[in-house]
N, C-alpha and C positions, 0 to 999 in steps of 0.2 A: 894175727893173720898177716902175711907178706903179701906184696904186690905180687906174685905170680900167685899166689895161691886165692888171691881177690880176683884177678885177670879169669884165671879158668871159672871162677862161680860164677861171675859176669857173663863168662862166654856160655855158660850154661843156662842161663837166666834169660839171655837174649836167643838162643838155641831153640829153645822153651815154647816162646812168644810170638816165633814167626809159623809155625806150623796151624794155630788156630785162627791167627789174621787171613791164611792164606785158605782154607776151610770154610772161614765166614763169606771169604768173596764167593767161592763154590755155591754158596748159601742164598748170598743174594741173588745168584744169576741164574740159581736154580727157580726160586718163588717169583722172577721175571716174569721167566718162559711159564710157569704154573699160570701165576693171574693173568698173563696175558691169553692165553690160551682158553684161561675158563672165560672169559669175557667176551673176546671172539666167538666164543661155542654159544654162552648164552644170546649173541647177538643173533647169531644163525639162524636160534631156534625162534626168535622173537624179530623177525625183521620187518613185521609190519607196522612195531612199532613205533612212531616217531619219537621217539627219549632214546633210541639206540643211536642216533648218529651223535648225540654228546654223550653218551656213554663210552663210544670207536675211541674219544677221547681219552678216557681214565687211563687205558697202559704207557700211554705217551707219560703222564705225569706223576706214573706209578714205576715207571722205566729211569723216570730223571732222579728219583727221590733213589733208587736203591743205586742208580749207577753213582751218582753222589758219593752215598754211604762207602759202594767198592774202592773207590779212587780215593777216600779217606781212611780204608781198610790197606789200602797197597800201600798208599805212603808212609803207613804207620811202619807196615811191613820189611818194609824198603829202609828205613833207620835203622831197624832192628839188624838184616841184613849187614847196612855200610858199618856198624858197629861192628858185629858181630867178625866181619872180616877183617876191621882193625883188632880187634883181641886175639884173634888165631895169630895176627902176624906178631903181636906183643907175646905169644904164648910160644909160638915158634913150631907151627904148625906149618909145614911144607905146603907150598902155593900150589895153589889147585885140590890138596884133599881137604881142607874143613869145607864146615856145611856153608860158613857164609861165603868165604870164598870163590868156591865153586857155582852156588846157588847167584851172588850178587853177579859178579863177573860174569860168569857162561850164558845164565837165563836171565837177568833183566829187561835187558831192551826183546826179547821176543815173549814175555809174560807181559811187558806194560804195551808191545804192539797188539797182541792176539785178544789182552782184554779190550782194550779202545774200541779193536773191529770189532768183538762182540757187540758190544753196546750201540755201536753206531750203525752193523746192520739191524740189529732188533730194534733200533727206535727208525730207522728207516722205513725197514717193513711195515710198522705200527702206521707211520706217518701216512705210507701210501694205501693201506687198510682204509684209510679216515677220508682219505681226499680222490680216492676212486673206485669205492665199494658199491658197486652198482644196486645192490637189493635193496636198500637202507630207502624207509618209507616207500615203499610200494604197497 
């Protein structure tokens, strides 16, 4: 096997790898909004209870454990990318059409802005659920 022909498996390898990182975070930010959601609901339906206001709790520390996980999913992601656009350019892949190229360069900084606000309006929201939800023990 030659160094160009190691290069392109590499770039396929790495190719590969970033569409399911990038899927996972889909994933976590989906069962966010799901548990946060159901816990809220549950809260609603049970507001008289006093155990609800450390419960308002949970998605806050349910929020931090998966935002965690994303920010450890993007970064992974994000090597894969800076890699993967050094192999296009060792492969001789014109700037702007491979995947990492286009994908690291053009979307980066507005994939790691639009994840961050996710996260930090939904732990927001969460926060101010907790610290000014008026029904909680009545």
């Amino acid at each position: 096997m030659d160094q160009g022909e190691y290069a392109k498996n590499e770039a396929e390898y790495a190719r590969s790898a970033i569409s399911p990182l990038l899927a996972r975070i889909e994933e976590l930010e989906k069962y966010a909004l799901l548990l946060t959601g159901a816990i809220w609901a549950w809260a609603v339906a049970n507001n008289t209870n006093q155990a609800v206001k450390l419960l308002l709790w949970a998605p806050l520390v349910i929020q931090s454990l998966l935002a965690f996980r994303a920010l450890i999913a993007w970064k992974n992601a994000r090597l894969h990318m800076e890699y993967l656009a050094k192999l296009e350019i060792e492969i001789g892949v014109p700037p702007g059409m491979g995947v990492g190229t286009a994908i690291y360069v053009r979307w980066k900084q507005l994939a790691e802005n639009t994840g961050g606000i996710f996260w930090v309006v939904l732990f927001t929201i969460s926060l101010a659920v907790v610290l000014f939800v008026p029904f909680v023990g009545r």
